[in-house]
Every structure is written in C-alpha cells, then in structure tokens.
PyMOL Python script that loads the backbone (N, CA, C, O; Angstrom):
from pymol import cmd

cmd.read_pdbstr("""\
ATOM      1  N   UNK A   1      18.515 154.707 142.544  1.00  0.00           N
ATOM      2  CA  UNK A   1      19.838 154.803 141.946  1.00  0.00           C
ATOM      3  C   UNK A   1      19.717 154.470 140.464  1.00  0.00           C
ATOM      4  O   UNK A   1      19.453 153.344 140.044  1.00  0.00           O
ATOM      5  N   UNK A   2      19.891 155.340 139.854  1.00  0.00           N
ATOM      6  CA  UNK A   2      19.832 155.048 138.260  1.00  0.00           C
ATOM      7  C   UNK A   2      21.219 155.092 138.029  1.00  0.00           C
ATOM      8  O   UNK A   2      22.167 155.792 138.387  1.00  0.00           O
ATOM      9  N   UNK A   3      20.830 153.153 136.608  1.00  0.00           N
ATOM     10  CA  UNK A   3      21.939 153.350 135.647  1.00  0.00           C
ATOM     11  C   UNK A   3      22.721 152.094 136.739  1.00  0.00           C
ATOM     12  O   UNK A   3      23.731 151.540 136.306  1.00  0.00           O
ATOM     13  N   UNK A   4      22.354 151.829 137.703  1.00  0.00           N
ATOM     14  CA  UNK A   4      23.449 150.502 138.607  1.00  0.00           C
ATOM     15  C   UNK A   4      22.217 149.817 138.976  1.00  0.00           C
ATOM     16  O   UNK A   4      21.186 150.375 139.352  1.00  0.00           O
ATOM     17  N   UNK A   5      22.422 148.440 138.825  1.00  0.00           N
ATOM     18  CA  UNK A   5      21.616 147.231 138.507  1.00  0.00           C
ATOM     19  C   UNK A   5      21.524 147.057 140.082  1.00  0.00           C
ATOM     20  O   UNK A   5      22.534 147.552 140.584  1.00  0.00           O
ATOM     21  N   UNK A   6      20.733 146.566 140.968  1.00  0.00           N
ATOM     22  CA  UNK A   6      20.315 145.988 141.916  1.00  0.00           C
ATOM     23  C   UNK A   6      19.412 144.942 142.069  1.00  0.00           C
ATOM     24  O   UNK A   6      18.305 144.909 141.532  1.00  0.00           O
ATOM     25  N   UNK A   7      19.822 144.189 142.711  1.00  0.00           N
ATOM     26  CA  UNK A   7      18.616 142.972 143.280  1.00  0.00           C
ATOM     27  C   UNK A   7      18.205 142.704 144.807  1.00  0.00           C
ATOM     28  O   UNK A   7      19.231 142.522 145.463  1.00  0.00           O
ATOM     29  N   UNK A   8      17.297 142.638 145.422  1.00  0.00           N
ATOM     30  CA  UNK A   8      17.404 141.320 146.461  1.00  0.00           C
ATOM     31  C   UNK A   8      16.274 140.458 146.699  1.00  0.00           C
ATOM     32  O   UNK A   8      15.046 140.531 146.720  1.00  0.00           O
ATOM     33  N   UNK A   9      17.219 139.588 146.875  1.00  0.00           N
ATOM     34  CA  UNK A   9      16.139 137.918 147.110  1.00  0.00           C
ATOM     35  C   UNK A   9      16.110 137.772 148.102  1.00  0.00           C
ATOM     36  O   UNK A   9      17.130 137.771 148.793  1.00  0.00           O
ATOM     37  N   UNK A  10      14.973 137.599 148.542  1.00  0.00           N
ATOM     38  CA  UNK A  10      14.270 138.034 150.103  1.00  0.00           C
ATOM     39  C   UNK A  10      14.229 136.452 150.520  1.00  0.00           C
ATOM     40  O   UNK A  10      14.157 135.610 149.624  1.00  0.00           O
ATOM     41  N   UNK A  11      14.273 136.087 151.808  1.00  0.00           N
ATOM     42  CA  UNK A  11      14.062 134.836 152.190  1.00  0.00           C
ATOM     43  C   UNK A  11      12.692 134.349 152.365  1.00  0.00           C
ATOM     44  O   UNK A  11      11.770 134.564 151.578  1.00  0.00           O
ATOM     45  N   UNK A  12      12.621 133.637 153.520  1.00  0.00           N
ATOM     46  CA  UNK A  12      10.985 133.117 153.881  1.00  0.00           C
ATOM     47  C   UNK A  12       9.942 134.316 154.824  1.00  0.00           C
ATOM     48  O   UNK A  12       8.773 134.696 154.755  1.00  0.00           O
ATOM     49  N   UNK A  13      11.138 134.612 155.694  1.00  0.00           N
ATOM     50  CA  UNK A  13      10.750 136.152 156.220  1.00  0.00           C
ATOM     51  C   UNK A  13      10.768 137.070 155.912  1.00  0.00           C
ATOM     52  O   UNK A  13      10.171 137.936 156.552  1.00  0.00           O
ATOM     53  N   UNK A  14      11.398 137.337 154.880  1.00  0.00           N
ATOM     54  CA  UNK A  14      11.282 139.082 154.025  1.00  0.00           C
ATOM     55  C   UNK A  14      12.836 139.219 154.383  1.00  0.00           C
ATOM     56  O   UNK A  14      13.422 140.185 153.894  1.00  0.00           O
ATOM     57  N   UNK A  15      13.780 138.054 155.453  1.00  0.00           N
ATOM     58  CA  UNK A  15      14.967 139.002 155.128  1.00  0.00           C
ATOM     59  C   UNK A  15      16.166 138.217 154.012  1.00  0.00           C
ATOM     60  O   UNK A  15      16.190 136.989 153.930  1.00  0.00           O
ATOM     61  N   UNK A  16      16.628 138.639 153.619  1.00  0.00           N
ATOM     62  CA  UNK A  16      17.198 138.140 152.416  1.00  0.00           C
ATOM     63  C   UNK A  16      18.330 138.803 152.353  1.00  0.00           C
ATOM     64  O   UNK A  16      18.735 139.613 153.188  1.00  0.00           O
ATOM     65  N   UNK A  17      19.089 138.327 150.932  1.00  0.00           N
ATOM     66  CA  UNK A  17      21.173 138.896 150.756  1.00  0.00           C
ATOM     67  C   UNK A  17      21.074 140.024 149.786  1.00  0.00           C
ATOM     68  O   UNK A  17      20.649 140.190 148.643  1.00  0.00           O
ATOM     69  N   UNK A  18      21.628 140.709 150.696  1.00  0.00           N
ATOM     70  CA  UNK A  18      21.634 142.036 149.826  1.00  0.00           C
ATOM     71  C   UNK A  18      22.775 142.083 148.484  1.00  0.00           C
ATOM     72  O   UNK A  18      23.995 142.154 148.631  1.00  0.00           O
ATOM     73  N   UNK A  19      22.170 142.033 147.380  1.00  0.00           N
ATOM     74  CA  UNK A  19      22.727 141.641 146.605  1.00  0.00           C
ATOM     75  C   UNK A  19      23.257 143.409 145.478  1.00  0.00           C
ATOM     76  O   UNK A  19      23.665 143.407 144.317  1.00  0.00           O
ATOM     77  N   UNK A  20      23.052 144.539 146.306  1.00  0.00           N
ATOM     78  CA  UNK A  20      22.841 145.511 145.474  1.00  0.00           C
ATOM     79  C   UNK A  20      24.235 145.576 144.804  1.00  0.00           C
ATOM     80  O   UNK A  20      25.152 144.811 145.103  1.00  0.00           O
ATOM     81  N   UNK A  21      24.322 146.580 143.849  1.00  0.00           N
ATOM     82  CA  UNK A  21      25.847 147.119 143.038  1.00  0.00           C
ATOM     83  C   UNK A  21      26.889 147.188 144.081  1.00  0.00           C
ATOM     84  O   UNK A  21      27.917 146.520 144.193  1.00  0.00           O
ATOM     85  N   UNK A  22      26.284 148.387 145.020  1.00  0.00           N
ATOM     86  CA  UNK A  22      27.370 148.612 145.561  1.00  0.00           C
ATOM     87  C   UNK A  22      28.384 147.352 146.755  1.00  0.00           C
ATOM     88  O   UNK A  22      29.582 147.270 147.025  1.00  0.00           O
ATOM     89  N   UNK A  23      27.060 146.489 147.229  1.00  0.00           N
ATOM     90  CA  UNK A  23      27.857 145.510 148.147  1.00  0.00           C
ATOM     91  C   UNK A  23      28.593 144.328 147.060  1.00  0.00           C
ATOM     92  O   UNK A  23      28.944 143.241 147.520  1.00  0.00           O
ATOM     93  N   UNK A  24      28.733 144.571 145.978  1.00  0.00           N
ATOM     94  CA  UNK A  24      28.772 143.394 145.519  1.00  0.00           C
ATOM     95  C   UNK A  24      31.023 143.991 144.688  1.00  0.00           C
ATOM     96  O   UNK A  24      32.079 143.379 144.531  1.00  0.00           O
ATOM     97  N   UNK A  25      30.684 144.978 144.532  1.00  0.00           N
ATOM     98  CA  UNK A  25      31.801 146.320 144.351  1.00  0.00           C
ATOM     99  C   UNK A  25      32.628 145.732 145.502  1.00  0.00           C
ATOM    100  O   UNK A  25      33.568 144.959 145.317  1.00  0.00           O
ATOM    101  N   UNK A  26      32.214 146.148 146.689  1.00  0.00           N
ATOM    102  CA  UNK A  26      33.008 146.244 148.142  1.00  0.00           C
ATOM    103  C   UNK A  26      33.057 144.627 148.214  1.00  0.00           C
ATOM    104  O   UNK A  26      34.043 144.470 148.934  1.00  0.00           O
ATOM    105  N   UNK A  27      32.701 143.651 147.976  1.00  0.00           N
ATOM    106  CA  UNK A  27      32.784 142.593 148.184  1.00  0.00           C
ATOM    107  C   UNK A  27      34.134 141.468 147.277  1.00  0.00           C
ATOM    108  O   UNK A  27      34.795 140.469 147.561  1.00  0.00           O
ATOM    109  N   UNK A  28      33.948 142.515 145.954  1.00  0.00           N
ATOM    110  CA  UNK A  28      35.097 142.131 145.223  1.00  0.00           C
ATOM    111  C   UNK A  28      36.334 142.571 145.834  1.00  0.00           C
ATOM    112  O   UNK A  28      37.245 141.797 146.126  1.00  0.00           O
ATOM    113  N   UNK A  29      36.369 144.418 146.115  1.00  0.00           N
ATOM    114  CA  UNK A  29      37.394 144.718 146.335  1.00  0.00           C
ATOM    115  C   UNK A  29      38.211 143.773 147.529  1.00  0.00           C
ATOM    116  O   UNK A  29      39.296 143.194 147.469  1.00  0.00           O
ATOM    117  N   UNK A  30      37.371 143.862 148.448  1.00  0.00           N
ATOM    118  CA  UNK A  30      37.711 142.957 149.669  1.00  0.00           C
ATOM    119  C   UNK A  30      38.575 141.737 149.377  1.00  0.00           C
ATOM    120  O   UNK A  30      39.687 141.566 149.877  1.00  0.00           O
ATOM    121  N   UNK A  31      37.884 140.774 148.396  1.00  0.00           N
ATOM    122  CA  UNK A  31      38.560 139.982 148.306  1.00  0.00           C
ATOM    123  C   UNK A  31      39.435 139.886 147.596  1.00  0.00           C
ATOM    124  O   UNK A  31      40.138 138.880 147.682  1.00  0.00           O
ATOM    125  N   UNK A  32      39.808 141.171 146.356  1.00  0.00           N
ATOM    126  CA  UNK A  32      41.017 141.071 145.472  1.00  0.00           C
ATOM    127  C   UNK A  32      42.411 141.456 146.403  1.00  0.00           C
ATOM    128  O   UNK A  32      43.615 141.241 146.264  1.00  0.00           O
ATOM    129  N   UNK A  33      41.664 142.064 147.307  1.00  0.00           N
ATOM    130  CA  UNK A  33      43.405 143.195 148.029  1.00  0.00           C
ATOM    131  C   UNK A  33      43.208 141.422 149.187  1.00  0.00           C
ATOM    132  O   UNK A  33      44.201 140.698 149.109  1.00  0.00           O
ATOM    133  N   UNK A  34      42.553 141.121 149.704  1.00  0.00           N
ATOM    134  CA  UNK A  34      42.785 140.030 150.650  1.00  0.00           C
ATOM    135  C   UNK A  34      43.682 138.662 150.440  1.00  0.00           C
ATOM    136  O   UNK A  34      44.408 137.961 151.143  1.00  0.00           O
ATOM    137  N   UNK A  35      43.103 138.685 148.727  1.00  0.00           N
ATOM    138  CA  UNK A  35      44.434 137.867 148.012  1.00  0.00           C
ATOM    139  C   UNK A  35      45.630 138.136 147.322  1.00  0.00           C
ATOM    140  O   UNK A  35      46.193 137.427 146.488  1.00  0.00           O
ATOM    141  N   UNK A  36      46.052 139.547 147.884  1.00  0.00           N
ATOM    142  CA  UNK A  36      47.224 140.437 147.024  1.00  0.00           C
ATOM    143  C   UNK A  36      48.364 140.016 148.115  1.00  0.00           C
ATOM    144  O   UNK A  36      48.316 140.251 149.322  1.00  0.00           O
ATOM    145  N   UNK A  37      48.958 139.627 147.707  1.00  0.00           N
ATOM    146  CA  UNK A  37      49.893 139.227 148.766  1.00  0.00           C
ATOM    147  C   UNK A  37      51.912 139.808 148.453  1.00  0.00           C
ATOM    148  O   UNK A  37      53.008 139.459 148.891  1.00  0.00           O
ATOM    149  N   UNK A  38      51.415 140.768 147.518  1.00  0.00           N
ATOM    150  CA  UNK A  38      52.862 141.216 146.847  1.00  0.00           C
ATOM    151  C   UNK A  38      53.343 142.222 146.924  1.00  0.00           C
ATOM    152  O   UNK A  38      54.408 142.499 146.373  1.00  0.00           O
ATOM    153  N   UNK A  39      52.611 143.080 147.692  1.00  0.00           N
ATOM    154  CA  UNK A  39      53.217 144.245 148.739  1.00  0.00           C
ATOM    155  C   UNK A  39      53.696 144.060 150.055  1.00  0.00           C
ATOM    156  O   UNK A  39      54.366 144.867 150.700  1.00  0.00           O
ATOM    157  N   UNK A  40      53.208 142.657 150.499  1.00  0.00           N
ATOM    158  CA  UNK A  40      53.924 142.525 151.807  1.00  0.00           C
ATOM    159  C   UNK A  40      55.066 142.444 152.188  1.00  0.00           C
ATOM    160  O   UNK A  40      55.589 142.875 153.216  1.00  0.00           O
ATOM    161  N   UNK A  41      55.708 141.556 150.869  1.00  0.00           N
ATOM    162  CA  UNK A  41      57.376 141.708 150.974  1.00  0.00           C
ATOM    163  C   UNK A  41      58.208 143.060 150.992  1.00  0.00           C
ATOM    164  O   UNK A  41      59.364 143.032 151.416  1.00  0.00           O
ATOM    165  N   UNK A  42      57.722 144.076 150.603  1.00  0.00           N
ATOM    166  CA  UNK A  42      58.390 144.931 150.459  1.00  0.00           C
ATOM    167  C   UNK A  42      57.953 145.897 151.774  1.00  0.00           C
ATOM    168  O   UNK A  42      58.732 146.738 152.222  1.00  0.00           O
ATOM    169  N   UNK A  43      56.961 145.728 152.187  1.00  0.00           N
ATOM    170  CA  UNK A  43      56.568 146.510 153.477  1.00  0.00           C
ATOM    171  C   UNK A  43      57.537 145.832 154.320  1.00  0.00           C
ATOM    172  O   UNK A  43      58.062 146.615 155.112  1.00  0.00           O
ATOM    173  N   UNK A  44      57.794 145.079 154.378  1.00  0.00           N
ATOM    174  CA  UNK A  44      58.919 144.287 155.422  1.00  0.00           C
ATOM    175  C   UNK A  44      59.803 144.167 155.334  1.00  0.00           C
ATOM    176  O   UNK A  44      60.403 143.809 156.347  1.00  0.00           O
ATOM    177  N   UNK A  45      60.608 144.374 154.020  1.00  0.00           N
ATOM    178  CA  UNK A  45      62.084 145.567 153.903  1.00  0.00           C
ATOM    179  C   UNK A  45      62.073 146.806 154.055  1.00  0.00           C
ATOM    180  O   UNK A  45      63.058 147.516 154.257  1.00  0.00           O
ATOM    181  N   UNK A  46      60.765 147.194 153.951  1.00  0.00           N
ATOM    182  CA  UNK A  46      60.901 148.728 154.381  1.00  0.00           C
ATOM    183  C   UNK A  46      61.145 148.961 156.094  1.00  0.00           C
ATOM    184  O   UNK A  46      61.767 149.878 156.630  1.00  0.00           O
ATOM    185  N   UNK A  47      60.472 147.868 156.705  1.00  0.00           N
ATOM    186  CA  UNK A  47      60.538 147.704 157.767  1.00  0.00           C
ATOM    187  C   UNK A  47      61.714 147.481 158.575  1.00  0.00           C
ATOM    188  O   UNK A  47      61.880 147.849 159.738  1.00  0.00           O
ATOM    189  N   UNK A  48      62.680 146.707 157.684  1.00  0.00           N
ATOM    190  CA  UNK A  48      64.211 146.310 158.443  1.00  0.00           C
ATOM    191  C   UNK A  48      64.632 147.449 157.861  1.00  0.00           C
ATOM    192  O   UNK A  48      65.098 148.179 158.736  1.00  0.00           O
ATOM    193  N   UNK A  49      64.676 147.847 157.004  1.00  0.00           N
ATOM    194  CA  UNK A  49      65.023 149.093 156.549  1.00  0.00           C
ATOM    195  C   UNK A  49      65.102 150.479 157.418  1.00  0.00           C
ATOM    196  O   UNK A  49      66.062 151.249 157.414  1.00  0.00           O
ATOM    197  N   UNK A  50      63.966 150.623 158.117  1.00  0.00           N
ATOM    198  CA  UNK A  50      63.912 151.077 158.946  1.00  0.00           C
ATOM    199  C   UNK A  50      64.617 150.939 160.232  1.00  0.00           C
ATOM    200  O   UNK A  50      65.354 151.845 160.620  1.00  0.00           O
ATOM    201  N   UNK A  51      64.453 149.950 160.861  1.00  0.00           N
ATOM    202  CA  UNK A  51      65.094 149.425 161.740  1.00  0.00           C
ATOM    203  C   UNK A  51      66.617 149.330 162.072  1.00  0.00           C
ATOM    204  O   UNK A  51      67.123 149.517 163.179  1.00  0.00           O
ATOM    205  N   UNK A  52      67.482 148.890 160.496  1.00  0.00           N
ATOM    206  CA  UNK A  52      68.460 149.578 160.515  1.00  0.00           C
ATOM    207  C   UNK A  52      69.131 150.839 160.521  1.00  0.00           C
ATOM    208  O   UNK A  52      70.098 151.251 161.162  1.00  0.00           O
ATOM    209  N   UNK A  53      68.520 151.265 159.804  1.00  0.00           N
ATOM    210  CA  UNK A  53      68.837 153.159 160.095  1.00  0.00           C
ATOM    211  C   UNK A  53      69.200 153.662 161.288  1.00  0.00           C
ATOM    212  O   UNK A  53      70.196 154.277 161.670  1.00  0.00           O
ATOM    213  N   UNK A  54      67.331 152.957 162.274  1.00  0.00           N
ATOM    214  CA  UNK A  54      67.436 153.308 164.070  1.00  0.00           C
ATOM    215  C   UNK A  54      69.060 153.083 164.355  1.00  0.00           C
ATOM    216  O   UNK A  54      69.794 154.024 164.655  1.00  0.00           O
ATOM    217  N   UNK A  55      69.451 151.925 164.240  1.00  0.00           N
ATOM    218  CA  UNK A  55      70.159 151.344 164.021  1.00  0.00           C
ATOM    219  C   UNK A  55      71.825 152.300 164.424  1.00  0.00           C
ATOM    220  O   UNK A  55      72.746 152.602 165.183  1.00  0.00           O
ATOM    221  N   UNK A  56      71.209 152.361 163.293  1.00  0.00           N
ATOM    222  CA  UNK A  56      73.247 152.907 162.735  1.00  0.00           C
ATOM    223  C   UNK A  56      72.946 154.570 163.307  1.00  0.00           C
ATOM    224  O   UNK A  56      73.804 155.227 163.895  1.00  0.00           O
ATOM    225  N   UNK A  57      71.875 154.954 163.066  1.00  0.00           N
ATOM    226  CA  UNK A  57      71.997 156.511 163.649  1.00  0.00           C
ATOM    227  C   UNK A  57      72.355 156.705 164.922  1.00  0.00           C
ATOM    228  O   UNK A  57      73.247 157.510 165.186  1.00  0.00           O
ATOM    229  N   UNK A  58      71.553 155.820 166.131  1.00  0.00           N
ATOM    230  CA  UNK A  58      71.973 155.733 167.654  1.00  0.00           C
ATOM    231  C   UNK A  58      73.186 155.349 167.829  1.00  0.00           C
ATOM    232  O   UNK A  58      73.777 155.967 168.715  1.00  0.00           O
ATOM    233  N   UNK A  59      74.076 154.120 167.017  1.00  0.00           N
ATOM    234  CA  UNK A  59      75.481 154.030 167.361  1.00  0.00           C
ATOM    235  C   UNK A  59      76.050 154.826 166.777  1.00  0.00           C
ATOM    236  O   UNK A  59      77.229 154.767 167.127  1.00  0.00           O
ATOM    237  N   UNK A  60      75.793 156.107 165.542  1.00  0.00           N
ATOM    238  CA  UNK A  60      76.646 157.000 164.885  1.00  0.00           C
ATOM    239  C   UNK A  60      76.437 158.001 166.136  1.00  0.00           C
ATOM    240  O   UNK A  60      77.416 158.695 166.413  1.00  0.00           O
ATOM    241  N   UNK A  61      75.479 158.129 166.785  1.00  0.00           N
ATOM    242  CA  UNK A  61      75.117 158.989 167.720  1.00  0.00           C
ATOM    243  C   UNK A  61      76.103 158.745 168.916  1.00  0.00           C
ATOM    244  O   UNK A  61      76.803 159.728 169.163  1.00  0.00           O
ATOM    245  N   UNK A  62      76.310 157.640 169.719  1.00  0.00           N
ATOM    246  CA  UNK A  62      76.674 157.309 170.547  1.00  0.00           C
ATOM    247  C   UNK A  62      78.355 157.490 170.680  1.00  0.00           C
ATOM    248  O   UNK A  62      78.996 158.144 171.504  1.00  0.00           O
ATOM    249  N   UNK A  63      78.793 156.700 169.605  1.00  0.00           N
ATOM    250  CA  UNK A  63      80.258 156.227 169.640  1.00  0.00           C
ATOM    251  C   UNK A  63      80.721 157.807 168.562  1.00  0.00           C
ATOM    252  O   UNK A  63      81.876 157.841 168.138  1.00  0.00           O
ATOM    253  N   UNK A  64      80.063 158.624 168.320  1.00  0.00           N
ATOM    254  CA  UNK A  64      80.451 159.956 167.218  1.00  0.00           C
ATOM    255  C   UNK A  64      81.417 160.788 168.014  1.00  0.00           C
ATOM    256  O   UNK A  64      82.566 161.082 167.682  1.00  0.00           O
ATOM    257  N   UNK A  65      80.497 161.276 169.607  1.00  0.00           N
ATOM    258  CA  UNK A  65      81.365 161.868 170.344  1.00  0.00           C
ATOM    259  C   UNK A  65      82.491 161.354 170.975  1.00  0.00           C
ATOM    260  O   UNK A  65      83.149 162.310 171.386  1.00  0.00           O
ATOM    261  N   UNK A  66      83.070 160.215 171.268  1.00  0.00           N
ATOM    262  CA  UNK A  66      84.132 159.533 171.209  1.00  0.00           C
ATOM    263  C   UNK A  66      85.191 159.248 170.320  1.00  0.00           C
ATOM    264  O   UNK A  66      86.362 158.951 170.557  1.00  0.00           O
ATOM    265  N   UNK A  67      84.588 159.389 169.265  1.00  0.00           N
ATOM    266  CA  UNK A  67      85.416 159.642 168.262  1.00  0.00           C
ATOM    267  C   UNK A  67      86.172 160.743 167.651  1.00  0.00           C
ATOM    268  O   UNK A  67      87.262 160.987 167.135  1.00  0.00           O
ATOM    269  N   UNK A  68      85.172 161.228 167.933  1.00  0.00           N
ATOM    270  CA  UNK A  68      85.628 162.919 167.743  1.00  0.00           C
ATOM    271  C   UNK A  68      86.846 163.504 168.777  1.00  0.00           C
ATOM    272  O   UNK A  68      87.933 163.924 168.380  1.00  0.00           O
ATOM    273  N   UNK A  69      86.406 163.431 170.203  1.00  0.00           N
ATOM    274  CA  UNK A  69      87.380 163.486 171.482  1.00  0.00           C
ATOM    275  C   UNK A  69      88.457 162.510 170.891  1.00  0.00           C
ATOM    276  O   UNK A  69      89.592 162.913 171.147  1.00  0.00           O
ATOM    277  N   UNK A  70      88.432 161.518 170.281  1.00  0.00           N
ATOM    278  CA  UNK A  70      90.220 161.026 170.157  1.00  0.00           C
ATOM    279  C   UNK A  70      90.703 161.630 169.205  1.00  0.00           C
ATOM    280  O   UNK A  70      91.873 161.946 169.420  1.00  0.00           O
ATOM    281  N   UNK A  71      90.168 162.056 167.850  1.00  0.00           N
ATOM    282  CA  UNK A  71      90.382 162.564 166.850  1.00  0.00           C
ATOM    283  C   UNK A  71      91.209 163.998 167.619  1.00  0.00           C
ATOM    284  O   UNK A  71      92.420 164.133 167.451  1.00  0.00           O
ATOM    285  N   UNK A  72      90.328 165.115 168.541  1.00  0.00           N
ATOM    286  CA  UNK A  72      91.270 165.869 168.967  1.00  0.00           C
ATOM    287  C   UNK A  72      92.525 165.939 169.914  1.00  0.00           C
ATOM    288  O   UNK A  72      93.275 166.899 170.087  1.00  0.00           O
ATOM    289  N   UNK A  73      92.569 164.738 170.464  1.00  0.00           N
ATOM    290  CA  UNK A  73      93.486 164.556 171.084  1.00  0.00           C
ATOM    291  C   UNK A  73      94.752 164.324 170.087  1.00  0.00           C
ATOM    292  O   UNK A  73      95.834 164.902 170.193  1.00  0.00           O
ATOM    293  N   UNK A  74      94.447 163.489 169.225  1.00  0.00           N
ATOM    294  CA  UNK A  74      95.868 162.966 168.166  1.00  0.00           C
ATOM    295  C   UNK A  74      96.286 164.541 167.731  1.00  0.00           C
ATOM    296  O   UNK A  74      97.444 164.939 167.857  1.00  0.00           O
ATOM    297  N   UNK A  75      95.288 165.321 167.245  1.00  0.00           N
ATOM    298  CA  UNK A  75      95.208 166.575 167.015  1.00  0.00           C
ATOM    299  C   UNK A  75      96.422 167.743 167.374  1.00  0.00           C
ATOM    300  O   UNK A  75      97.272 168.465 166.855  1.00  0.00           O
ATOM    301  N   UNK A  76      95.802 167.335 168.696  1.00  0.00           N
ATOM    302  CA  UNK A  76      96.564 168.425 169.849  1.00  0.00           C
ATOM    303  C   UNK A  76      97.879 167.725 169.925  1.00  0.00           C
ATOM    304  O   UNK A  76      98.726 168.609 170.055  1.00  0.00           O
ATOM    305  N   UNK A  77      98.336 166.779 169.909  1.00  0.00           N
ATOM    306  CA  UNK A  77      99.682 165.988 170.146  1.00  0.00           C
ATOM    307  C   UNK A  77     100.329 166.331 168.546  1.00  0.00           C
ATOM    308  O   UNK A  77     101.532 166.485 168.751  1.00  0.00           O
ATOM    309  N   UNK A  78     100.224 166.404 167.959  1.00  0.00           N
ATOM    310  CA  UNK A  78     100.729 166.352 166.274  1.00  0.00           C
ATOM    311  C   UNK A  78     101.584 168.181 166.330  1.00  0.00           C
ATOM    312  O   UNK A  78     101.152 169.331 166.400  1.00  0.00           O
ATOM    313  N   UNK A  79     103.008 167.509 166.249  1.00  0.00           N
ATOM    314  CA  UNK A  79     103.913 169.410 165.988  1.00  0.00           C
ATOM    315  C   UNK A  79     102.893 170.113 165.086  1.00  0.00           C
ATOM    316  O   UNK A  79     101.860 169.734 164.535  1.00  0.00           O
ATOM    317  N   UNK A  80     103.638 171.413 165.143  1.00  0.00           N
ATOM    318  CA  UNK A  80     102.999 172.310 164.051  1.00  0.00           C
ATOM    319  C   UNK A  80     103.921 172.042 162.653  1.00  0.00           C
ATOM    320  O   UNK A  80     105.131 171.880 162.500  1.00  0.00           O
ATOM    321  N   UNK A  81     103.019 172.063 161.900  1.00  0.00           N
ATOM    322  CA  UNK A  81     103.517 171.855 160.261  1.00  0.00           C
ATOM    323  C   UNK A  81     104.169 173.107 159.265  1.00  0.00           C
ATOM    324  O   UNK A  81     104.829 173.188 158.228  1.00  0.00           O
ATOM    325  N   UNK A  82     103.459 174.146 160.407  1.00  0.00           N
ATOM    326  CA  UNK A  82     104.254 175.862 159.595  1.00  0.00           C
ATOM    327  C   UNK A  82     105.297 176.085 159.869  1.00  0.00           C
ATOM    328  O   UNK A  82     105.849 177.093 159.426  1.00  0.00           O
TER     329      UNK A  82
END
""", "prot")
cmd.dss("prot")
cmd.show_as("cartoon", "prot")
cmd.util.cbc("prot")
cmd.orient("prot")
C-alpha cells in the first residue's frame, strides 16, 4: 500500500497489534460515532412522531365513517332551501 503509513509490533510469538492505517481509521471512526450522542434525541421524536400519526390516522380511520353517517343523516332531515 503506498503513500499510508503502517506498522506492527509483533509480540514474543510473532503475534502482535495490528497497528496498520486502515485499523487505526475504523478504530477512530468507531469511537467518534460511539460518543455522538446528538442524533438520538431526535431519532426518538421521530419515533413518537411516528407513533402519533399511527395514531390519529386509525382513529381518523375508525370514528371517519361514523361521522360521516351522522353528518348524512342531519343532511337528509334539513328542508330544502330552493
């Protein structure tokens, strides 16, 4: 790999910490997003967020056609206006 710095320091047995570019990359990233902790709040309004919607759509769903059926009833009872 040219142009990215690598090392490893081998132990007493030859096995040792792999210290190359790239694990050391993935090792940061890991721990920068592991200590990011400022998207979570908002994933979890998105979440009730969600939840409410379910929410209000199933009772707009539910109680809609009931509403509607009284709406035509007042309807049908109301003289004609012509």
């Amino acid at each position: 790999m040219l142009g990215r710095p690598s090392a490893h320091r081998g132990g007493e047995h030859g096995r040792g910490v792999d210290t190359s570019w790239e694990s050391v990359m993935i090792s940061k990233l890991v721990a920068r997003f592991s200590g990011d902790r400022s998207g979570i709040a908002a994933m979890e309004y998105g979440l009730i967020g969600l939840l409410v919607l379910v929410g209000v759509v199933a009772t707009m769903t539910l109680v809609g056609d009931g509403v509607g059926g009284t709406y035509d009833d007042v309807v049908k009872k109301m003289p004609d206006q012509g």
